[in-house]
C-alpha positions as CSV (number, residue, x, y, z in Angstrom):
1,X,0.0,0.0,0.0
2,X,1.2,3.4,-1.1
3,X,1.9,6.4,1.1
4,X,-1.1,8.4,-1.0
5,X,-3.4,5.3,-0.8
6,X,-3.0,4.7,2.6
7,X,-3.9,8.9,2.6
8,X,-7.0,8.5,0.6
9,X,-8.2,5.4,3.2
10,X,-7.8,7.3,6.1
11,X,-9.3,10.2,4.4
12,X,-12.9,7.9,4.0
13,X,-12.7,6.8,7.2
14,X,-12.5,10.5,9.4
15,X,-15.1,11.6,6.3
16,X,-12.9,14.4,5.0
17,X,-12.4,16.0,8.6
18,X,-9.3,17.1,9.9
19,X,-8.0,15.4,13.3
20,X,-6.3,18.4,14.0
21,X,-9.2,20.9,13.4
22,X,-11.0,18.1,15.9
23,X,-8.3,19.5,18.1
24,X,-8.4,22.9,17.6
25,X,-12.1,23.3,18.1
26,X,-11.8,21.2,21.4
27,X,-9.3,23.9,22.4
28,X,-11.2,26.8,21.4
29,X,-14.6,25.7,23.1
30,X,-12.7,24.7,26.4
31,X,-11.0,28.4,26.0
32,X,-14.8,29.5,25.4
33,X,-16.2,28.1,28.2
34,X,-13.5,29.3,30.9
35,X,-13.7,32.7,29.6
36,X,-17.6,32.6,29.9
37,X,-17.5,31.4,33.4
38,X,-14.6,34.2,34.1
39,X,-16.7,37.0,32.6
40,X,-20.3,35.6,34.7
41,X,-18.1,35.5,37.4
42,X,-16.8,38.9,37.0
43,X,-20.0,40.5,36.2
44,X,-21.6,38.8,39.3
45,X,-19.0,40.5,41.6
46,X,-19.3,44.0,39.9
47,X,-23.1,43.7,40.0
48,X,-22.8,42.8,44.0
49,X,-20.2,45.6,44.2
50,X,-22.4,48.2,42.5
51,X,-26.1,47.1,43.2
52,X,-25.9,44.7,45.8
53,X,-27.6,42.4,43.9
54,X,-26.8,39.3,42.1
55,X,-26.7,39.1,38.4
56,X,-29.1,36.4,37.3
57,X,-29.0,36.6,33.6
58,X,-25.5,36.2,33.0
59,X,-25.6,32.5,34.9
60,X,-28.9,31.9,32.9
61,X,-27.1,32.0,30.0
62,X,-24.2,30.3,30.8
63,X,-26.2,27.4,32.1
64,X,-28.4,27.6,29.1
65,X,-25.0,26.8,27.5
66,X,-23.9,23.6,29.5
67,X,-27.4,22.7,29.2
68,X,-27.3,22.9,25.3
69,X,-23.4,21.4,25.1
70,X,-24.4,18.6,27.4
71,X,-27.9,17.5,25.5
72,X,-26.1,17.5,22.2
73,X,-23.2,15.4,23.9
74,X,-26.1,12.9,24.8
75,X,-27.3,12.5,21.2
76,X,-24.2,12.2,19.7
77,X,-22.7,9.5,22.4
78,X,-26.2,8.3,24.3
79,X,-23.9,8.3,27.4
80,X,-26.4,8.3,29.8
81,X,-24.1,10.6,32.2
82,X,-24.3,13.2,29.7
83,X,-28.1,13.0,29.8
84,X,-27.9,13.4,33.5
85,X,-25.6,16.2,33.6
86,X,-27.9,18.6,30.7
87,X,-31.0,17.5,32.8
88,X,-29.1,19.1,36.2
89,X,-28.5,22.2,34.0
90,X,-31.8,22.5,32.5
91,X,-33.0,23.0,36.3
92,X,-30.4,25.0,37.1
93,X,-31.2,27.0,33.8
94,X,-35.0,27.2,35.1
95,X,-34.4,28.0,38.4
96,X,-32.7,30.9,36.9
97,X,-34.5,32.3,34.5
98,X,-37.6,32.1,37.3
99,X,-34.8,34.6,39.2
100,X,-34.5,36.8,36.5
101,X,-38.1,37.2,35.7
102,X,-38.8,37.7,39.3
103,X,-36.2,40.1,39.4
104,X,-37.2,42.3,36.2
105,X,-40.5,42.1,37.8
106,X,-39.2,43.8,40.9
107,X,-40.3,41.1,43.1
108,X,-36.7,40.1,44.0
């Protein structure tokens, strides 16, 4: 087997898709998600600072987030551990949003 066939095989079996771009992309949504938890993070500390309140909208989305990255892990891998993980985020990701409503409506 030639060098270029051996190529072209390995080509078919990753379906045109680049093992380092895999890599890449894994680095860039773990260097995504830190950030996003380092800027709710920050936001929630300025918001105490300045208000003395807690900023509920900034964790809804990040949770919305997780919740989202964790569902689709489940249907690609049907690890059932990633089902039970987005369902813990998904009430996490309620439980907030009911904050934020509550507080836009002034009742918090």
């Amino acid at each position: 087997m030639t060098k270029e066939e051996i190529l072209e095989q390995s080509r078919k079996e990753n379906k045109d898709k680049d093992i380092f771009d895999f890599e890449v992309q894994k680095t860039a949504a773990r260097a995504a998600f830190y950030s996003s938890f380092g800027l709710c993070a920050l936001v929630s500390i300025l918001s105490w600072i300045f208000s003395k309140r807690l900023s509920a909208q900034c964790w809804m989305i990040f949770f919305g987030m997780l919740t989202v990255t964790f569902f689709v892990k489940y249907f690609k891998v049907k690890k059932l551990h990633e089902l039970f993980v987005a369902l813990g985020y998904l009430v996490i990701f309620c439980l907030l949003t009911v904050v934020f409503i509550m507080q836009l409506t002034g009742h918090l």
